[in-house]
C-alpha positions as CSV (number, residue, x, y, z in Angstrom):
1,X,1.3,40.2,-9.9
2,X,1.3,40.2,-6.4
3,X,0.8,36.6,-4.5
4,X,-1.7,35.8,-2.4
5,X,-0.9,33.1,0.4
6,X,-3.0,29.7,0.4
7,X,-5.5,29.1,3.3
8,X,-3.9,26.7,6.0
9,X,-6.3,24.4,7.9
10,X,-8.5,25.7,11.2
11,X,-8.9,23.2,13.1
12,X,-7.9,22.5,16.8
13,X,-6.0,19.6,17.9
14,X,-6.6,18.3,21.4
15,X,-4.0,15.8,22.2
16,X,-3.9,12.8,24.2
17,X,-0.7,13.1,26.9
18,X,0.8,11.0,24.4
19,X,0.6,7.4,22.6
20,X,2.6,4.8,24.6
21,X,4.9,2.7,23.3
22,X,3.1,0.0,21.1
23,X,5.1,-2.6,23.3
24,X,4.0,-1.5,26.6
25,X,0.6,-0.7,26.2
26,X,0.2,-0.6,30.3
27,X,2.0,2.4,30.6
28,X,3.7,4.8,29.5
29,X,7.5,5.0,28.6
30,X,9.8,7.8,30.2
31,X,7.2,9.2,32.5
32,X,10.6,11.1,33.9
33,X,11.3,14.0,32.1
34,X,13.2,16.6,31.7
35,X,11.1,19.8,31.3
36,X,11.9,22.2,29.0
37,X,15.2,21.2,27.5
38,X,15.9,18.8,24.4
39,X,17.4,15.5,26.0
40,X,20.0,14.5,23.8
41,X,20.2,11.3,21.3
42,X,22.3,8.9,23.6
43,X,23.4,6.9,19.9
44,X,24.8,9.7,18.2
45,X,14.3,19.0,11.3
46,X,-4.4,31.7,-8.1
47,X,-6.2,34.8,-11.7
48,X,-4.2,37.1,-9.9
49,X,-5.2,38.4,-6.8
50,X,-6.6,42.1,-6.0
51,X,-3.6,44.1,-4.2
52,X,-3.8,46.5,-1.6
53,X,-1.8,50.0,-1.4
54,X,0.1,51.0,1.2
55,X,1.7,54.3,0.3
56,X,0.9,53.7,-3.4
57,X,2.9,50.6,-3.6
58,X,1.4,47.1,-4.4
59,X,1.7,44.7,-2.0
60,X,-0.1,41.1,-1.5
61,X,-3.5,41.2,-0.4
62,X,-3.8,39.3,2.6
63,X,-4.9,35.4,3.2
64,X,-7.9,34.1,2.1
65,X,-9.1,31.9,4.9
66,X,-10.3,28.0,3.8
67,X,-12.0,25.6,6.2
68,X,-9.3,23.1,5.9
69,X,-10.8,20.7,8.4
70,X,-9.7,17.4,9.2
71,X,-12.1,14.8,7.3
72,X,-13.8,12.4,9.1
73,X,-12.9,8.7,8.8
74,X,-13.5,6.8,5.4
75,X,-16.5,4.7,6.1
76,X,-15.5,1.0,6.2
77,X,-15.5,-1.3,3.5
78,X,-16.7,-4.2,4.7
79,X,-19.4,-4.4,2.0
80,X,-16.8,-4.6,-0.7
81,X,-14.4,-6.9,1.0
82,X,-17.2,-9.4,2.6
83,X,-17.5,-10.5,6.2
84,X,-17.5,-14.1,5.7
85,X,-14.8,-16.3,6.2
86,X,-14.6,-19.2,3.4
87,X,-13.6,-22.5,4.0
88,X,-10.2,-24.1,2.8
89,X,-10.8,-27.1,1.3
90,X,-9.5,-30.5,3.3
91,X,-5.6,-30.6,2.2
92,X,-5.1,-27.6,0.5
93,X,-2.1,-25.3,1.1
94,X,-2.9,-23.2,2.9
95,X,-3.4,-19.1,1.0
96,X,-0.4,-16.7,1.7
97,X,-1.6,-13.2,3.4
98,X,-0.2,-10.1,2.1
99,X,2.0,-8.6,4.7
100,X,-0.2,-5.8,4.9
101,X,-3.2,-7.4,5.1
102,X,-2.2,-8.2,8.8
103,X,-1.1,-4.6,10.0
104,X,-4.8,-3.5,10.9
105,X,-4.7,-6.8,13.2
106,X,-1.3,-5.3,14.4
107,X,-3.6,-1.9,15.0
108,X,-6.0,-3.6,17.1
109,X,-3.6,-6.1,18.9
110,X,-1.5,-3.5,20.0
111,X,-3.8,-1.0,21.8
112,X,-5.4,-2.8,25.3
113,X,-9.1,-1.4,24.2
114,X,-9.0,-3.1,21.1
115,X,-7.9,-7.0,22.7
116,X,-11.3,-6.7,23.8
117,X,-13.3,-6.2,20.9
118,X,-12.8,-7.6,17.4
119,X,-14.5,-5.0,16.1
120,X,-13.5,-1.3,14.9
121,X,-16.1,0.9,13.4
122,X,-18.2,-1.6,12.9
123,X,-15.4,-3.8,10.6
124,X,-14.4,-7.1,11.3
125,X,-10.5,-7.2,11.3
126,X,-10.7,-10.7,10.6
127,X,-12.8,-10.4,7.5
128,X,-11.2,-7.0,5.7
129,X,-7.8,-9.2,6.5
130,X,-8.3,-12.8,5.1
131,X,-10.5,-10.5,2.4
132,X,-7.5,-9.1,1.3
133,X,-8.3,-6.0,1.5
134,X,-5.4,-4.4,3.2
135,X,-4.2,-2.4,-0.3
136,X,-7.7,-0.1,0.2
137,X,-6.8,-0.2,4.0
138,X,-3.1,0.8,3.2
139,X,-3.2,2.2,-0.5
140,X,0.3,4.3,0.4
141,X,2.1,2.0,2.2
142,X,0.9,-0.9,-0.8
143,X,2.4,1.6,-3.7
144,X,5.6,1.9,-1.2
145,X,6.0,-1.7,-0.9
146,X,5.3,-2.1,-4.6
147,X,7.1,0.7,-6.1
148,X,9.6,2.4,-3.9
149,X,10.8,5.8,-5.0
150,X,13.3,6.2,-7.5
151,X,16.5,7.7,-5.9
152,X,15.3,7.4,-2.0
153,X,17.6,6.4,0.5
154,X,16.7,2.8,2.0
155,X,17.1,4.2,5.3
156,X,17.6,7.4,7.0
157,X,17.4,8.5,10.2
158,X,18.0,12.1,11.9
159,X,19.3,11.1,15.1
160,X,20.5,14.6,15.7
161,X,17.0,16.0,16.2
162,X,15.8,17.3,19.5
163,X,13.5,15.7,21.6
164,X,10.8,17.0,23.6
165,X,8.6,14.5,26.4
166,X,5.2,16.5,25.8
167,X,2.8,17.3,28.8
168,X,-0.4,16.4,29.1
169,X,-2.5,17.3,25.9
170,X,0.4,19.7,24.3
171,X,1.8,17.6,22.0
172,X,1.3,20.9,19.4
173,X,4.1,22.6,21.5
174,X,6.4,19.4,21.6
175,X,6.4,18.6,18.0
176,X,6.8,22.2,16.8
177,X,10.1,22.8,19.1
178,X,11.4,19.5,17.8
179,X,11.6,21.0,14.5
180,X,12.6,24.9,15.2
181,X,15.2,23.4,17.2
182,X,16.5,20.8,14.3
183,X,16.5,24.5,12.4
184,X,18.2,26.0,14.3
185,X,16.1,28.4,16.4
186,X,16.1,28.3,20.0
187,X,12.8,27.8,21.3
188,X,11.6,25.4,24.2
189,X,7.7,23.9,24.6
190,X,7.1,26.0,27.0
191,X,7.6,29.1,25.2
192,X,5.6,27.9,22.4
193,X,2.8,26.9,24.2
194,X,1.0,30.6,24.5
195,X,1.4,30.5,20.5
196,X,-0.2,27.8,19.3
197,X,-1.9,26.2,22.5
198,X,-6.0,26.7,22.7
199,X,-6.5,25.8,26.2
200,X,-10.5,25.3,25.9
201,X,-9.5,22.8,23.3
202,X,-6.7,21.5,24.9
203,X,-5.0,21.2,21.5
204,X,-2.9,23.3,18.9
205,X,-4.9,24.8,15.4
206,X,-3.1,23.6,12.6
207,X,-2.8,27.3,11.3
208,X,-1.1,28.4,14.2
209,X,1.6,25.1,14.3
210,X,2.3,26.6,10.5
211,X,2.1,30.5,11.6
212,X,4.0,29.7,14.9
213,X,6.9,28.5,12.6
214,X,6.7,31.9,10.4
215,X,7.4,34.2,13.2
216,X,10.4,32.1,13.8
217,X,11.7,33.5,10.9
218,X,11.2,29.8,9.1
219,X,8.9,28.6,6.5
220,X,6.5,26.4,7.0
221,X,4.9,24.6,4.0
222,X,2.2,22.0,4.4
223,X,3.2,18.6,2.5
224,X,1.6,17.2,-0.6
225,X,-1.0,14.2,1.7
226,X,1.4,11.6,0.6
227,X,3.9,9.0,2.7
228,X,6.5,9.4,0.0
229,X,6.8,13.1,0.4
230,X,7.0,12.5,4.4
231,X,10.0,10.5,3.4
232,X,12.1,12.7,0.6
233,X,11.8,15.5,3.5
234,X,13.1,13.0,6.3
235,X,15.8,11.9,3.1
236,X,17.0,15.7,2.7
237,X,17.3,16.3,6.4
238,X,14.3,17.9,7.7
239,X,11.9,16.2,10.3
240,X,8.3,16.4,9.6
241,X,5.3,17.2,11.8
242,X,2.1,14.8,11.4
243,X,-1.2,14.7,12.7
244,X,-2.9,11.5,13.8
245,X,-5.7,10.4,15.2
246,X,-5.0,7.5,18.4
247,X,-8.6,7.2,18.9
248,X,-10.9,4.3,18.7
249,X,-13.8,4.4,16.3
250,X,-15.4,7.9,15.9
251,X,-13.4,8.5,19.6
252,X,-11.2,11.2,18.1
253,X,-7.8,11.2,20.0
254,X,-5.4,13.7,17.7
255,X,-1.3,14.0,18.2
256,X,1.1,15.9,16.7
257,X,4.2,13.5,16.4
258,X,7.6,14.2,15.0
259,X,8.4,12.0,12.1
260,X,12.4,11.5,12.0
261,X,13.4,8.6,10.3
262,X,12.6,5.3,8.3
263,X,13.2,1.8,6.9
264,X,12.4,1.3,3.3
265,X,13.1,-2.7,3.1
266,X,11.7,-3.3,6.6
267,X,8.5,-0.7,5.9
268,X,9.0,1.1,9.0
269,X,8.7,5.0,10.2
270,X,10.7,6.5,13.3
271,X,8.8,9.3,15.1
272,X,9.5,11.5,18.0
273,X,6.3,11.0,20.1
274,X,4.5,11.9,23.4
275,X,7.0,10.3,25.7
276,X,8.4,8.2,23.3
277,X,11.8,9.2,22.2
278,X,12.0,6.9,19.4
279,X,9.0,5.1,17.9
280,X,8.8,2.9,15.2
281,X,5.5,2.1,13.1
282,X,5.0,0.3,10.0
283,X,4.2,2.2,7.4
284,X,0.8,0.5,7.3
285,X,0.0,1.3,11.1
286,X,1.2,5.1,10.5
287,X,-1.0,5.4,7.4
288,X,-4.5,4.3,9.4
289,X,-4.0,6.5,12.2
290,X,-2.4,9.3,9.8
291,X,-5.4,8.9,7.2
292,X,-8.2,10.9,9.0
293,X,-6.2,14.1,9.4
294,X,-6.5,13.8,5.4
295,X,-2.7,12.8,5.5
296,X,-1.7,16.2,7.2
297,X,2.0,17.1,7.8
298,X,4.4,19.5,7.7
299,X,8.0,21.3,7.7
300,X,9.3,24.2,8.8
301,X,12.7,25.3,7.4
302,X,15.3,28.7,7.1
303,X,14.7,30.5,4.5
304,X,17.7,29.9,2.6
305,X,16.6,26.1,2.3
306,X,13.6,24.4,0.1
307,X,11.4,21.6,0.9
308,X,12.5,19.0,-1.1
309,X,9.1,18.1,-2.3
310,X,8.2,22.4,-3.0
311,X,5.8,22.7,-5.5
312,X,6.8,26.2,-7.0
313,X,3.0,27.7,-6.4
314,X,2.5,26.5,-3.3
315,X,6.0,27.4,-1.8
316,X,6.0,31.0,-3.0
317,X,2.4,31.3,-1.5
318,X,4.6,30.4,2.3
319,X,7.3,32.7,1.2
320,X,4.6,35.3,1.2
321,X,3.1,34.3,4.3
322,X,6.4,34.5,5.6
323,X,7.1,38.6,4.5
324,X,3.3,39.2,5.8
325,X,4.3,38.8,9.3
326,X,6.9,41.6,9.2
327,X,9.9,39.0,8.3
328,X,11.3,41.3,5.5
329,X,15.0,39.7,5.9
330,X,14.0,36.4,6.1
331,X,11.3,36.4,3.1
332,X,13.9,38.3,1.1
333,X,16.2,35.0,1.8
334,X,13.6,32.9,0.9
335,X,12.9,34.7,-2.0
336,X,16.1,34.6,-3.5
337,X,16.5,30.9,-2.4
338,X,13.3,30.6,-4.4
339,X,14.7,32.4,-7.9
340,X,17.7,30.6,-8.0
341,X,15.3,27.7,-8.9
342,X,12.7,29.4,-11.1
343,X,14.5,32.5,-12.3
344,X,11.5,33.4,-14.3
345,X,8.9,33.7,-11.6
346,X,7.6,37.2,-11.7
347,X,5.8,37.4,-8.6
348,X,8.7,35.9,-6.7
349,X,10.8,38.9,-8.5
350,X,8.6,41.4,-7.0
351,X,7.9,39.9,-3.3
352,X,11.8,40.5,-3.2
353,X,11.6,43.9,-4.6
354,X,9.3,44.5,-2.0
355,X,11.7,42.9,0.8
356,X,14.1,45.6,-0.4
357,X,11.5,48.5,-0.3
358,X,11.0,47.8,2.9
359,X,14.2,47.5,4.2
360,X,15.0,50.6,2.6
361,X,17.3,49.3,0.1
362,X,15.7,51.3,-2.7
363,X,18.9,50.5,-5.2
364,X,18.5,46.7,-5.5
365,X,14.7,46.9,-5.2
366,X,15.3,49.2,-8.6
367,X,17.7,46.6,-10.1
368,X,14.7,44.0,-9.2
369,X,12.1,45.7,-10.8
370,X,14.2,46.8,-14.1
371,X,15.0,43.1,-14.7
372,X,11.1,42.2,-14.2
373,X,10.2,44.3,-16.6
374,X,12.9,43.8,-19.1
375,X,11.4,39.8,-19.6
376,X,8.0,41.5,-19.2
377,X,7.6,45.1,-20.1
378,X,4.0,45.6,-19.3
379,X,3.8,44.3,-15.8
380,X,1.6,46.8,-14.3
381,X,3.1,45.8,-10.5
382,X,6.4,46.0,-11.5
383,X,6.3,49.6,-13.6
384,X,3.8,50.6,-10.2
385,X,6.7,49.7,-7.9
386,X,9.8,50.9,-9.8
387,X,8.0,54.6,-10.3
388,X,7.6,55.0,-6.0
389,X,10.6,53.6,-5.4
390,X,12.4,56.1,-8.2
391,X,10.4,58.9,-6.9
392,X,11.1,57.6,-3.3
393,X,14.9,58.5,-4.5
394,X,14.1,61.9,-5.7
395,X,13.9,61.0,-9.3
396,X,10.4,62.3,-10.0
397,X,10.2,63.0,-13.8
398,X,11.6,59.3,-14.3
399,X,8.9,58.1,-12.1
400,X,6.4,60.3,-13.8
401,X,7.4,58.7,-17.2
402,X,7.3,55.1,-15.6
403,X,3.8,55.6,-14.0
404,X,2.4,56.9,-17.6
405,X,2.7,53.4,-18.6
406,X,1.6,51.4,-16.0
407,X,-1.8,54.0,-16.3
408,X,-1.9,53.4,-20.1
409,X,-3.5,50.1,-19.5
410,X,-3.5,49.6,-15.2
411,X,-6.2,46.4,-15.5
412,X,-7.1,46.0,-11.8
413,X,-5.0,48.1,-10.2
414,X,-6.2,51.7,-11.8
415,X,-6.7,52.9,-8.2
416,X,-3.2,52.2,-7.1
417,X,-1.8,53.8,-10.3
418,X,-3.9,57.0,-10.3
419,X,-2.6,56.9,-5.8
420,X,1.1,56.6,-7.3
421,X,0.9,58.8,-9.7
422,X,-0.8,61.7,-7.4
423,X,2.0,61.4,-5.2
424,X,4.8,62.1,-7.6
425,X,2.8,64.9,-9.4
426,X,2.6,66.6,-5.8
427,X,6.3,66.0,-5.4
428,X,7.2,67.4,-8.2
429,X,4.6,70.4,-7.6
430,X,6.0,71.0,-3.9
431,X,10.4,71.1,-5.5
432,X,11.3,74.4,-5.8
C-alpha cells in the first residue's frame, strides 16, 4: 500500500548567537569569522493509508501533520531526592560521589549566571548531588557509563566535517550546512537561511531543518531520543544535528549544534557549535541541556546510504518524504538502497515503481510491479499501477485484464480502480 510520511515536529527554534566556550564563559571564542565558507580542520556528516490519484495511478497521500513540540522541562525532583544535607559522623570516611552526580554542579559552575545562584528551577544542586540523584538527572549518560554499547567504537571523531561560525540567532542555518556539506552538497548558511530561517522567531522550525535537507536531494530522518543512537551515527560517519536548550530555568535559549565526535572511556561528546569549532561536553552536561527538546536530533544523508540506527518504518516514511518533493531520482536511490535491506517490503517496491513512472521508465516500473505481485498476487496498488503503466505502453487489453482484478475486490481504493479502468476502456474505444 502506498506509505504515508510521519509528522516531523513544528516548532520554531530561536537561537542564542551561540554557547561560548564552557572555559571562557566571558566571551565568546572566534568572534573572527569567515562568512560564508567552511574553515577547514587545521588537525586533519501506519492501517494503510487512503491514496490519492493522479491520472489513475496510486500515489502516497500526503503528510499528516503532528504537533511534535518540544516538551517543557521535567519538573525537579527534589522531593524524591531530599534537600537536606546529613551529617557524617566524627571520623568516618568520607562517601565517594558518583562521577555523575557532580556534572549538574559542572552545569551550574560553568555558566557566569549560575556562580551566582545555587539554585536552578527551584533545585538545590547541592542536595540532588550529595542525594545521589544524578542517575534520574543523567539516566542516558548513567546506562552509557554502565553498559556501553556492544560493538561501538571507544572513540571517533569526524574531523573532516565542515565548520560553520553561525550569526546571531541562526544557528538552524549553521548546523544544517555542516551536515549537507559533510554529504556532499554544496550549500553555504547563507543560502540556507531563506529556507529554514523564521525571522519573527528568530529561529529555524524543526520541520523545515528536516524538509531543508529533502530538497537537497538527502534524507533526513529524525533519531530514536536516545545518546547511543547520536553515537552509532557519529560511529558510521555521519554528523548529527541536536537541539538544546542554553537557557536558565524556564528562560528558553534553543541551539542547533553539530554533534561530530566522542570519547566513550572519558564520557565526552565533540560538537560543532555557535562559534566554537570544537566543543567538548560530558555526556552528562549534553544530556541536561539536550533533555527538553525531548532528546531531538537528526541526520541527513544521500540516498544511497542508511542511518545506521534506521528503523525500517520510520525510514521508508523519509524515503517518501523525500519522492514527495519532486526528488524522483533521488527517492528511487533511496528506495533501492532501502530493498537491498528488506527485500520484502511491499510499499518500498511500489514507491520505486512509482520513481520509475515518473521518470518515464515504464519497463522497469513493469518489472517492479510484476515481482510485487508475484510474492503477493492481490495487492490492489500494485495490479492498479501495473494496468496504467501497461496501458501507458499501448498494451490496453493486458491492462484491461490486470484492472479486472484489482476491481474484483479494490477495498479502499474502488474509486481509483473504477478512474483506471475508465481510462483504458476509452483507449481501447478511441484505437481504430
Amino acid at each position: 500500500m502506498p506509505f504515508v510520511d510521519r509528522a516531523d515536529g513544528v516548532d520554531a527554534v530561536p537561537c542564542g548567537a551561540g554557547w561560548h566556550h564552557l572555559d571562557r564563559p566571558g566571551g565568546p571564542v572566534g568572534a573572527s569569522r569567515s562568512r560564508g565558507r567552511a574553515q577547514s580542520d587545521p588537525a586533519l556528516g501506519r492501517g494503510a493509508p487512503a491514496a490519492i490519484v493522479r491520472r489513475g495511478r496510486l500515489h502516497r497521500a500526503g503528510p499528516r501533520r503532528r504537533s511534535d513540540r518540544c516538551r517543557s522541562a521535567i519538573a525537579g525532583r527534589q522531593a524524591a531526592c531530599g534537600s537536606r544535607r546529613r551529617r557524617r559522623p566524627r571520623g568516618a570516611a568520607p562517601r565517594r560521589r558518583d562521577p555523575l552526580a557532580r556534572l549538574l554542579e559542572e552545569v551550574i559552575s560553568r555558566f557566569a549566571v549560575f556562580r551566582h545562584a545555587r539554585l536552578a528551577a527551584g533545585v538545590s544542586v547541592s542536595a540532588l548531588a550529595l542525594g545521589g540523584c544524578a542517575g534520574l538527572l543523567f539516566p542516558q549518560s548513567a546506562a552509557l557509563r554502565d553498559a556501553p554499547p556492544a560493538g561501538l567504537a571507544e572513540r571517533v571523531e569526524l574531523r573532516q566535517a565542515p565548520f560553520y561560525p553561525q550569526d546571531e540567532y541562526q544557528c538552524g542555518p549553521a548546523a544544517l550546512a555542516t551536515v549537507l556539506t559533510h554529504s556532499g552538497v554544496a550549500v553555504t548558511p547563507e543560502a540556507l537561511v531563506s529556507q529554514v530561517y523564521v525571522p519573527e522567531r528568530k529561529g529555524s522550525l524543526q520541520v523545515e531543518m528536516l524538509a531543508a535537507a529533502r530538497r537537497h536531494g538527502l534524507v533526513s530522518y529524525q533519531l530514536a531520543p536516545r545518546l547511543d543512537a547520536v553515537l552509532r551515527e557519529i560511529a558510521a560517519g555521519h554528523p548529527v544535528i541536536v537541539l538544546q536548550d542554553l537557557g536558565l530555568g524556564p528562560f528558553e535559549r534553543w541551539h542547533y549544534a553539530v554533534a561530530i565526535g566522542y570519547d566513550l572511556p572519558a564520557g565526552e561528546l565533540v560538537l560543532r557549535s555557535g562559534e566554537t569549532r570544537r566543543q567538548v561536553l560530558p555526556f552528562g552536561v549534553h544530556e541536561y541541556v539536550w533533555k527538553k527538546s525531548g532528546y531531538w536530533a537528526m541526520v541527513a544523508l544521500p540516498p544511497q546510504r542508511m542511518a545506521a540506527t534506521a528503523d525500517e518504518t520510520r525510514w521508508l516514511a523519509s524515503i517518501a518524504a523525500l519522492e514527495r518533493t519532486g526528488s524522483a531520482r533521488s527517492a528511487g536511490t533511496a528506495y533501492g538502497a532501502f530493498l537491498a535491506r528488506w527485500p520484502d517490503n511491499v510499499p518500498a517496491a511500489i514507491g520505486l515503481a512509482n520513481t520509475h513512472y515518473t521518470l518515464g521508465e515504464l519497463p522497469q516500473a513493469e518489472s517492479v510491479l510484476r515481482a510485487v505481485l508475484a510474492r503477493t498476487p492481490d495487492a490492489v496498488v500494485a495490479l492498479n499501477n501495473l494496468a496504467q503503466t501497461l496501458s501507458d505502453q499501448g498494451r490496453n487489453a493486458e491492462a484491461l485484464a490486470v484492472v479486472e482484478r484489482a476491481a474484483a475486490a479494490p477495498g479502499p481504493y474502488a474509486a481509483a480502480v473504477r478512474e483506471t479502468r475508465a481510462l483504458i476502456l476509452s483507449r481501447m474505444a478511441a484505437k481504430p
